[in-house]
C-alpha positions as CSV (number, residue, x, y, z in Angstrom):
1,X,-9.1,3.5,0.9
2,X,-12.6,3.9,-0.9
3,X,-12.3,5.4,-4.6
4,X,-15.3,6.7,-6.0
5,X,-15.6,7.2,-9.7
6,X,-17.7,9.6,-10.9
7,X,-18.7,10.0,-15.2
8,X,-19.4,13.2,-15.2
9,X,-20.3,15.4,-19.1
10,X,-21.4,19.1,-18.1
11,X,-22.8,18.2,-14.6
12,X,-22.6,22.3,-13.5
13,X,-25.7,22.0,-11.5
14,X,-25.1,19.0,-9.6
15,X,-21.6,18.3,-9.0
16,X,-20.6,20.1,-6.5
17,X,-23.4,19.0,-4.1
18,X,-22.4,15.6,-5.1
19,X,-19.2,15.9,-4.1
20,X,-20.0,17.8,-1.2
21,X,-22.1,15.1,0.4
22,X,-19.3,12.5,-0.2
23,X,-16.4,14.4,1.5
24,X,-19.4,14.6,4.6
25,X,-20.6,11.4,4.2
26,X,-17.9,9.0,3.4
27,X,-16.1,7.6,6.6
28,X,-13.0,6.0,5.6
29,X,-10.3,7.5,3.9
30,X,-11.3,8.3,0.4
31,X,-10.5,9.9,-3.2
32,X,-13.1,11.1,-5.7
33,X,-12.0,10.8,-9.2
34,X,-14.6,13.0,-11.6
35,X,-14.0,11.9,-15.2
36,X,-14.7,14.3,-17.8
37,X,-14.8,14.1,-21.6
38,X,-12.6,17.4,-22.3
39,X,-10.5,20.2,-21.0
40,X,-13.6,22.3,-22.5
41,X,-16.5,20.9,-19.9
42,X,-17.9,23.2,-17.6
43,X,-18.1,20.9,-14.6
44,X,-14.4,21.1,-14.6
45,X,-14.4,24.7,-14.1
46,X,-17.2,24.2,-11.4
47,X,-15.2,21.9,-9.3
48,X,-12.3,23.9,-9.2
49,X,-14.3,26.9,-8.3
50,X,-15.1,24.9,-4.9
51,X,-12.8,22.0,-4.2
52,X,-9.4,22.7,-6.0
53,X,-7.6,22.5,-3.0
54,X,-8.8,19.5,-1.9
55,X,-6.0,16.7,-2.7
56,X,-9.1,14.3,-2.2
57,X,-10.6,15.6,-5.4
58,X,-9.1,14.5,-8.8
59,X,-10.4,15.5,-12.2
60,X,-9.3,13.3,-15.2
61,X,-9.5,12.9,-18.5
62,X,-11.3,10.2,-20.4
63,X,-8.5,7.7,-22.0
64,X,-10.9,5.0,-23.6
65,X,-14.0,5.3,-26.0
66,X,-16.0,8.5,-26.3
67,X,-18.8,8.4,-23.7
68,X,-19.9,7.0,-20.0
69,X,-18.3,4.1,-20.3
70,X,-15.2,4.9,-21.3
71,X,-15.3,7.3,-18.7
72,X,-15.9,4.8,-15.9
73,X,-13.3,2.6,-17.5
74,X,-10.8,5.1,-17.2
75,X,-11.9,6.0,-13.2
76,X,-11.4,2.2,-12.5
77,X,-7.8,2.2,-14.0
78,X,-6.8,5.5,-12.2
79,X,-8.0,4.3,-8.9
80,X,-6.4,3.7,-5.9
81,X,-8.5,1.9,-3.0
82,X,-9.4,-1.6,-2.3
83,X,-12.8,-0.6,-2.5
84,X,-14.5,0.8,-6.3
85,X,-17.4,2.9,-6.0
86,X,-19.0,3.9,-9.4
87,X,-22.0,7.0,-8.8
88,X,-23.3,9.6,-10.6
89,X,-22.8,13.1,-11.4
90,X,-26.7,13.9,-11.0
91,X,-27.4,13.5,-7.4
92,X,-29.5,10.5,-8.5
93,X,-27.4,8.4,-6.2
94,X,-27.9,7.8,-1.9
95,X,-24.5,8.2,-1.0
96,X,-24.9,7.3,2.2
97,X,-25.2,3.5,1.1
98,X,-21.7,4.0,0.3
99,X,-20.1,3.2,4.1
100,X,-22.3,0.1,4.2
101,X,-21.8,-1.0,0.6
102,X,-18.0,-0.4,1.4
103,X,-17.6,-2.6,4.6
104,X,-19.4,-5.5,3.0
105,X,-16.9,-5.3,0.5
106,X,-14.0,-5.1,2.9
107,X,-15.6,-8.5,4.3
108,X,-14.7,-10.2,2.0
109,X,-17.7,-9.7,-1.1
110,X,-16.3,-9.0,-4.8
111,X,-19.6,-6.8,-5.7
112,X,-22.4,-4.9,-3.8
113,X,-24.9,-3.7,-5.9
114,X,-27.2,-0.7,-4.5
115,X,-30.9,-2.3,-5.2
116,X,-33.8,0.0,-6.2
117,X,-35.9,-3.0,-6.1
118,X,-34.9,-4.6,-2.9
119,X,-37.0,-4.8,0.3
120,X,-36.9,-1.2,1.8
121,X,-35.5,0.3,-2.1
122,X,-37.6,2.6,-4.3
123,X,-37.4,4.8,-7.4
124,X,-38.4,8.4,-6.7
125,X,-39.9,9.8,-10.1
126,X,-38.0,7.5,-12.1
127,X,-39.2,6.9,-15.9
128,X,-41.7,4.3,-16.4
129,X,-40.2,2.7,-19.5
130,X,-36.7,3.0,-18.2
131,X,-37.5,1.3,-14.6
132,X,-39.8,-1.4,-15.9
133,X,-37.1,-2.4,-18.4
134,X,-34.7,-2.5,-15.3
135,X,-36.6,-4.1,-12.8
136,X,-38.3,-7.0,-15.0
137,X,-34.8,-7.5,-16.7
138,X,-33.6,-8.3,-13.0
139,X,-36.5,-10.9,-12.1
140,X,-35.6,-12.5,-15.4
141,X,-32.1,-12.8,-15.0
142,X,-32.0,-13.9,-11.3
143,X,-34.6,-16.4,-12.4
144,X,-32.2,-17.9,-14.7
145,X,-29.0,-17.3,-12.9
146,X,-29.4,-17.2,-9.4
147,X,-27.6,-14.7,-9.2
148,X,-27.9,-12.2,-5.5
149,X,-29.0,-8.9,-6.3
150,X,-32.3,-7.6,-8.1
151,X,-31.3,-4.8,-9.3
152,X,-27.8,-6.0,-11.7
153,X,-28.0,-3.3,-14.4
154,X,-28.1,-0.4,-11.2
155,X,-24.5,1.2,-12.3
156,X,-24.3,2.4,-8.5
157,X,-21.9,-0.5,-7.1
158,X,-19.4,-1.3,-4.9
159,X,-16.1,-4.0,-6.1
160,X,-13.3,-5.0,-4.8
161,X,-10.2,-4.4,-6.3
162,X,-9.0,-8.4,-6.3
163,X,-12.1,-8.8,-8.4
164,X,-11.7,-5.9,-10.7
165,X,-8.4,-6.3,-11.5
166,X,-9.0,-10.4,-12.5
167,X,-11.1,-8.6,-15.4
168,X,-10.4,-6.9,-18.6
169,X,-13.5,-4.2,-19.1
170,X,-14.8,-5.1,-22.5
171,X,-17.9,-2.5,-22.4
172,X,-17.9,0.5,-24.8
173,X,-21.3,1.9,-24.3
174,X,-23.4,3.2,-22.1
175,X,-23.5,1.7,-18.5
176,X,-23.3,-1.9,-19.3
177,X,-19.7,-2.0,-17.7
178,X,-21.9,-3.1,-14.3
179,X,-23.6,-5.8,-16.2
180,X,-20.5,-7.1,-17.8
181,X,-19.1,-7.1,-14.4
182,X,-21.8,-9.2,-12.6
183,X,-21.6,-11.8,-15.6
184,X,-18.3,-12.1,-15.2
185,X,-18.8,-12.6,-11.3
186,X,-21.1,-15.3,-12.0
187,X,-18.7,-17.3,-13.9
188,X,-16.3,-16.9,-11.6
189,X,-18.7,-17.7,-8.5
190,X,-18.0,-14.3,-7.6
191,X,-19.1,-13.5,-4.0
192,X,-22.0,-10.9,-5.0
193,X,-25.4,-9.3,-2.9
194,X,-26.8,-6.0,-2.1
195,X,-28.5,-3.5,-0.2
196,X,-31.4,-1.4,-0.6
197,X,-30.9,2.3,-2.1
198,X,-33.3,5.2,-2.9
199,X,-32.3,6.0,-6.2
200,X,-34.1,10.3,-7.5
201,X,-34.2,11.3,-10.5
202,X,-32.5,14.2,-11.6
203,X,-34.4,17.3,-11.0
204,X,-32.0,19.8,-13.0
205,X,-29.4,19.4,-16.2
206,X,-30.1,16.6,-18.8
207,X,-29.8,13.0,-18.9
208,X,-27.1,11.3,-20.8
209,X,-29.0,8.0,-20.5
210,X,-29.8,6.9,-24.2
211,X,-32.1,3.6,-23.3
212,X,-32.5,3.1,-27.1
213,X,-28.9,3.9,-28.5
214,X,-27.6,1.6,-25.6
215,X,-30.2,-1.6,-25.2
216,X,-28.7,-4.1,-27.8
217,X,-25.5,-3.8,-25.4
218,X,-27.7,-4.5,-22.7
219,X,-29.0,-7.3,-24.2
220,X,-25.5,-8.6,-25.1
221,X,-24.3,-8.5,-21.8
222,X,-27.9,-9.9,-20.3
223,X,-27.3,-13.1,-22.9
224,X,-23.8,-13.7,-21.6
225,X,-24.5,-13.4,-18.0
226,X,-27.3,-16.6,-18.5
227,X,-24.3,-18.1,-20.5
228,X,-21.6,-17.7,-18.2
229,X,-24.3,-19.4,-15.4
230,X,-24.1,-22.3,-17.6
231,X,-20.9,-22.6,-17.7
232,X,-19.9,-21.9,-14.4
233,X,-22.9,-25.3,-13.2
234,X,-21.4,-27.2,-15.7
235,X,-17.8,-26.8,-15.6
């Protein structure tokens, strides 16, 4: 089974057509696990309006640290199938990539990562300052790392659920839990490539991305990936 984990923090505009294209998209047997901050947020009551009787569709509460990454902690925790999705609440996301990302996993992969910056990837609209940060940051550290994907802080991946559950999540901000997880792939000799994705940005609600508040975890997790490459040559 395929579980895709979904942050989600008052996502009324976009949600249900996320969902939506999932439940019509997604061709193995699947669950969707939307994880909110509060019983207060709208996108609860939105979801409900449209898919509570779908047993697929699970809303839960966020049991870690305020914010996305708690959030995505908690989806990985609650989750069921061999296969881990993470994706967004903003439609930002192909989820189409999510069959092929899935069945490379099921071969026998620890972590796909969906590449804006792959041959045949692309940003539609996307902030200069944020998408130069992200795709210079992966030229850098698969200079220095070798690692197989150009796109490693992309939160829109696929793991396994042998490789996920070797690993404590350590991440308390913002979407670095995808960057801890490819450095801890790497000293591991984790099994890890990608595909190309489309990746849109959002055209209604706000963005919860805080580039500032978040890039010193960023730059943690960047520093201990080109450690752990080290380690993993030399040991």
């Amino acid at each position: 089974m395929i579980s895709v984990v979904i942050p989600a923090k008052n996502e009324t505009l976009s949600i249900n057509s996320v969902i939506s294209n999932l439940v019509t998209t997604i061709e193995f047997d699947f669950e969707i696990l939307i994880v909110v901050e509060d019983l207060n947020d709208p996108t609860i009551i939105s979801i409900n309006d449209e898919f509570k009787q779908n047993p697929k569709i699970k809303i839960t509460m966020n049991e870690h640290t305020s914010g996305v990454a708690g959030s995505i902690k908690t989806g990985i925790e609650k989750s069921t199938g061999s296969v881990i999705v993470i994706t967004m609440a903003d439609s930002s996301d192909n989820v189409s990539d999510i069959n092929k990302m899935s069945k490379i996993v099921l071969s026998g992969y620890d972590i796909v990562v969906a590449s804006r910056y792959a041959p045949g990837g692309g940003s539609v609209n996307a902030p200069l300052l944020k998408s130069s940060l992200s795709r210079y940051s992966g030229v850098l550290l698969r200079l220095l790392t070798k690692v197989q994907t150009t796109d490693p802080t992309n939160a829109f991946k696929a793991y396994s659920r042998n490789f996920v559950s070797r690993h404590s999540i350590e991440s308390t901000s913002g979407f670095t839990i995808g960057l801890e997880l490819i450095g801890k792939g790497i000293l591991e000799g984790a099994h890890i490539t990608e595909i190309p994705t489309i990746w849109t940005e959002r055209n209604s609600g706000k963005s919860n991305f805080k580039i500032f508040k978040w890039f010193s975890s960023y730059v943690y997790w960047f520093l201990v990936c080109i450690k752990n490459r080290f380690i993993h040559v030399v040991g």
